[in-house]
C-alpha positions in Angstrom: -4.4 -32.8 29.9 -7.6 -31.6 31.7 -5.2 -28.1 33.3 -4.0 -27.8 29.6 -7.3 -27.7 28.0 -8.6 -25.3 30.8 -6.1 -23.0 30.8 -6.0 -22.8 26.8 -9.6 -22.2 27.6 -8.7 -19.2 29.8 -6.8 -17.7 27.1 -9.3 -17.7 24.3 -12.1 -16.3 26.2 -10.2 -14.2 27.4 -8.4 -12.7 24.4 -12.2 -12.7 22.8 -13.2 -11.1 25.9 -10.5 -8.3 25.5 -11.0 -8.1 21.6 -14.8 -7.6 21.8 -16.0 -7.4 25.6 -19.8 -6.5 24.5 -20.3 -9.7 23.5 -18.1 -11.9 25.2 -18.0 -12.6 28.8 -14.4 -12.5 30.2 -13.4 -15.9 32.0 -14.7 -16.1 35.4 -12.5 -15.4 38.5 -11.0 -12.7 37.3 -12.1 -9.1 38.8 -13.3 -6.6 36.6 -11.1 -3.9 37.8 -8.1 -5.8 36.1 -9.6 -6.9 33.0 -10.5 -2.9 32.6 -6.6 -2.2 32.0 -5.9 -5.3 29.8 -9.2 -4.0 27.7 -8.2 -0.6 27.3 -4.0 -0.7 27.0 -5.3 -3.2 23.8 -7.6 -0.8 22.3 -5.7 1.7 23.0 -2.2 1.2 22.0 -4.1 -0.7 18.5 -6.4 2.4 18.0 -3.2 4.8 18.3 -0.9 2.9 15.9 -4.0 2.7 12.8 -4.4 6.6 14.1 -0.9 7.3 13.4 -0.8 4.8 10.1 -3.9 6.5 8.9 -4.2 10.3 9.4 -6.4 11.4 6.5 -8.8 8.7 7.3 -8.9 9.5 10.8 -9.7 13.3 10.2 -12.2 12.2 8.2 -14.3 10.1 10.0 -16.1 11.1 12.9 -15.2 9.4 16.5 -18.1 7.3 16.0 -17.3 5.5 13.0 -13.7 5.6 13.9 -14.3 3.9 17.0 -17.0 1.7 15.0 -14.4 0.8 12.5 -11.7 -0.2 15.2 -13.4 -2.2 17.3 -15.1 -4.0 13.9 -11.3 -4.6 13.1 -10.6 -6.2 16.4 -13.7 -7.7 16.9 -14.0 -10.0 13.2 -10.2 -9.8 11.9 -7.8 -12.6 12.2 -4.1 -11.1 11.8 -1.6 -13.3 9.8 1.1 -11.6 11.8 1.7 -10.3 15.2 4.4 -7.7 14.3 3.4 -4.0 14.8 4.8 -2.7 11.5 2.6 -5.2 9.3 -0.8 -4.2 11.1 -1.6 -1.6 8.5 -1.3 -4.2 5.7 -3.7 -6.2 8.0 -6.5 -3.0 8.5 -6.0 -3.2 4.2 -6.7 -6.7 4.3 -10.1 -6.0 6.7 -11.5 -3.1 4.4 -10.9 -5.5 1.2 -13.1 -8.2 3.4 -15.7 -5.7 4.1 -15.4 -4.4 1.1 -16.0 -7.7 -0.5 -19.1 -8.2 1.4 -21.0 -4.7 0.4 -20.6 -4.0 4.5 -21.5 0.1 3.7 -18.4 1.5 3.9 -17.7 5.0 2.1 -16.9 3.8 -1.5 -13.1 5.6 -1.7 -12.4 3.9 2.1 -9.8 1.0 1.3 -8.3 3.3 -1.5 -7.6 6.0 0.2 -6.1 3.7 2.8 -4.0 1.7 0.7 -2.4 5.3 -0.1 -1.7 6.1 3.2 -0.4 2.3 3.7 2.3 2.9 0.9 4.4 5.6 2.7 4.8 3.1 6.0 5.2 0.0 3.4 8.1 2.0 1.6 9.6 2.6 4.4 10.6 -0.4 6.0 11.1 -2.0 2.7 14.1 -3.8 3.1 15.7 -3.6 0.0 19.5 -2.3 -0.8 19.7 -0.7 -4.2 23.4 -1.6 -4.0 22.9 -5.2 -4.4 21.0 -5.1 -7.4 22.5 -5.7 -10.8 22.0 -3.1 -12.9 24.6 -0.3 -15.1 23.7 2.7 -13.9 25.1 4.5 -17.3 23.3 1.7 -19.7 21.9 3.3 -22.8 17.9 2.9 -21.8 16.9 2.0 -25.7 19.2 -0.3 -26.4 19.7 -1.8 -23.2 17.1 -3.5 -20.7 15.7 -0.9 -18.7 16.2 -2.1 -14.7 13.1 -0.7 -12.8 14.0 0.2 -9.0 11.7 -2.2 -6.3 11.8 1.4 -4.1 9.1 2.9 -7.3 5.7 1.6 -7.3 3.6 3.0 -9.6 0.3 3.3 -8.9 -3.3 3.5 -10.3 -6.8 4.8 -8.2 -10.5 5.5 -9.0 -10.2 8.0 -7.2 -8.2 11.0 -6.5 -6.9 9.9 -3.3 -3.8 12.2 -3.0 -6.4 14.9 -2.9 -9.3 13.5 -0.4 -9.5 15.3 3.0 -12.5 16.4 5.0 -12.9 19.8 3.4 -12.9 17.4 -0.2 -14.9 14.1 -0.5 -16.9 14.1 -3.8 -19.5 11.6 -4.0 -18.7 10.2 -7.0 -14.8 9.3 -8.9 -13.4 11.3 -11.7 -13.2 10.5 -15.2 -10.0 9.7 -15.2 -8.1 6.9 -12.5 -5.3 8.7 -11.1 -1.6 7.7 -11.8 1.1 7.9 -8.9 4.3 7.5 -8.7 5.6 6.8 -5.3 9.2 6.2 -4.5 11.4 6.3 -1.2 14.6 8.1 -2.3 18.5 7.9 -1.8 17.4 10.4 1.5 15.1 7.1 2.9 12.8 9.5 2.7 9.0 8.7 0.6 8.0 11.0 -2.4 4.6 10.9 -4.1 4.5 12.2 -7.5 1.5 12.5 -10.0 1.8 10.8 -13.6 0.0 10.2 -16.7 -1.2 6.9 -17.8 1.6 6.5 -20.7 4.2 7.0 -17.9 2.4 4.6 -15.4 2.0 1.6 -18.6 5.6 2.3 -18.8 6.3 1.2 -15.5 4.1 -1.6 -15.5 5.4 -2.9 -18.6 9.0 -2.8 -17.4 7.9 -5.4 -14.7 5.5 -7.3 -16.8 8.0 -8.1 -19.9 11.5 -8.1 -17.9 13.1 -9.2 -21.2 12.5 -6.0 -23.3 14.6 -3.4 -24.2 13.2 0.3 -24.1 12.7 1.0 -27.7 10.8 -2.3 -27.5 8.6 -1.5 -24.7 8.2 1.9 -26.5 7.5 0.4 -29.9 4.8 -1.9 -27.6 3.2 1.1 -26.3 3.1 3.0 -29.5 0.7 0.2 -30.5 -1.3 0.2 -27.5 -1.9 3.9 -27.9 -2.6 4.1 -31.4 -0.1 7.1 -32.0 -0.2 8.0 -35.4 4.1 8.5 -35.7 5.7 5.6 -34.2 9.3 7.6 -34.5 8.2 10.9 -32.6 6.3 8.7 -30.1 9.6 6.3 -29.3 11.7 9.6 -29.1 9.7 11.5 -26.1 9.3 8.0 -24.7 13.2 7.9 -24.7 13.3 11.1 -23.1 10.4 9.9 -20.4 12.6 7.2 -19.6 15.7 9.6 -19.1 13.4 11.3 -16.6 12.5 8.3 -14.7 15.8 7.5 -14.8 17.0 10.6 -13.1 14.3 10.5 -10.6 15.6 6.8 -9.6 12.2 5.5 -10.5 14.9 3.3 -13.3 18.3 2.4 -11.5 19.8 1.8 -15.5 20.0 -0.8 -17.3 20.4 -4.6 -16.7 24.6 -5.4 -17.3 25.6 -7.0 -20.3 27.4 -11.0 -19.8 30.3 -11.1 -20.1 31.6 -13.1 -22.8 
C-alpha cells in the first residue's frame, strides 16, 4: 500500500509538473534532461492541435497571449475526456469558465471560438441521415416538418464569420448574427448567413416537434406581428421549400400507418 501511494504520488506531481512546470516541482530523481522532452512533446502536440482547431484565433492573437492562453488551459483545466477530437469542446468549456469569472479576455473570444469549434464538431458528428424517419416528398404545410441533426442554426453577438486580424471592432453590431451551418451529402461543412425569421424557424422546429409547418408559420406570424397572416404563411412555405432543398429539412415526419 505504501509503493502504491508513492508511486500514485509520482504520477500527479508529475503530470502537474508537465502541465505547469513554473510552479510545480517535478518529482525528485528524475533528470531534467528527460523531463525537458515529456514537457515540451505535451505542450507541443496540445498547442498544435488548438492551433489547427482554431486558426482565426490563432492569427489573431499575438504569440504572447497565445502561449498565455495555452498554458492557462493546461495549467487550471480539468478535461472530462481524454480523446483528441473532443479537446476543442474542452478549450470552449475553459473560455466559458474564464469567461464566467470576468478573467479579461477579449469580449468576442469564446464566440468566435465556438464558430470555429462547429466545423470540427460537424464533422465527426456521427449521425446517418438514412436512419432517420422522415418522407423526403412530405408536403412541408400539412405535414411535420423533420429538421436534419447535420443543420444547426446559430445565433452570435457578434459578427464572428467576419472577425480576422485586419477586422476586430470594439464593440457588437446592432443586430446578432444568424448562421446556418450544415455538413452536406459531400461530408463536407457549409456556413451560410440567415435572417432571424429563418433562424426562429429552425428553432421552433426543434422546440415544438409536434407542429406542422403552417402551424409553426401561423406561430411565427404572431411573434412577428406581420400585419397579413396569409402572405406571411405563403413566403414562409416557400422558406421552408428552400431549407428543404438545402437539406437543412430532410421532409417530413411519415404518416402511421393505419
Amino acid at each position: 500500500m505504501v509503493e502504491s501511494s508513492s508511486l500514485h504520488d509520482q504520477q500527479f506531481r508529475l503530470s502537474r509538473h508537465i502541465r505547469d512546470p513554473e510552479h510545480n516541482p517535478p518529482p525528485p530523481g528524475i533528470e531534467d534532461r528527460r523531463l525537458q522532452i515529456y514537457r515540451e512533446l505535451f505542450y507541443n502536440n496540445l498547442e498544435d492541435l488548438l492551433a489547427n482547431n482554431f486558426p482565426v484565433i490563432r492569427r489573431i492573437l499575438d504569440d504572447t497571449q497565445w502561449h498565455t492562453l495555452i498554458r492557462a488551459f493546461l495549467r487550471d483545466h480539468r478535461s472530462k475526456t481524454p480523446l483528441f477530437p473532443e479537446i476543442g469542446r474542452e478549450f470552449l468549456r475553459f473560455l466559458e469558465t474564464r469567461q464566467q469569472a470576468a478573467a479579461g479576455d477579449p469580449p468576442w473570444l469564446l464566440e468566435l471560438a465556438h464558430y470555429e469549434w462547429v466545423e470540427l464538431a460537424l464533422e465527426i458528428e456521427d449521425v446517418r441521415i438514412a436512419d432517420l424517419a422522415h418522407d423526403p416528398e412530405g408536403d412541408l404545410g400539412t405535414g411535420i416538418p423533420v429538421p436534419s441533426p447535420l443543420a444547426w442554426a446559430l445565433a452570435y453577438v457578434w459578427p464572428v464569420h467576419q472577425l480576422g486580424p485586419g477586422h476586430l471592432p470594439a464593440q457588437p453590431p446592432a443586430q446578432p448574427t444568424f448562421l446556418l451551418v450544415r455538413r452536406g451529402s459531400d461530408q463536407r461543412v457549409h456556413f451560410s448567413q440567415i435572417n432571424a425569421l429563418t433562424f426562429r424557424l429552425l428553432q421552433r422546429l426543434g422546440e415544438f416537434p409536434e407542429q406542422s409547418g403552417r402551424q409553426h408559420l401561423a406561430a411565427l406570424a404572431l411573434e412577428a406581428g406581420a400585419p397579413d397572416a396569409a402572405a406571411f404563411t405563403e413566403q414562409g412555405l416557400h422558406m421552408l421549400s428552400q431549407l428543404h432543398s438545402g437539406g437543412a429539412i430532410l421532409g417530413t415526419r411519415p404518416q402511421a400507418k393505419e
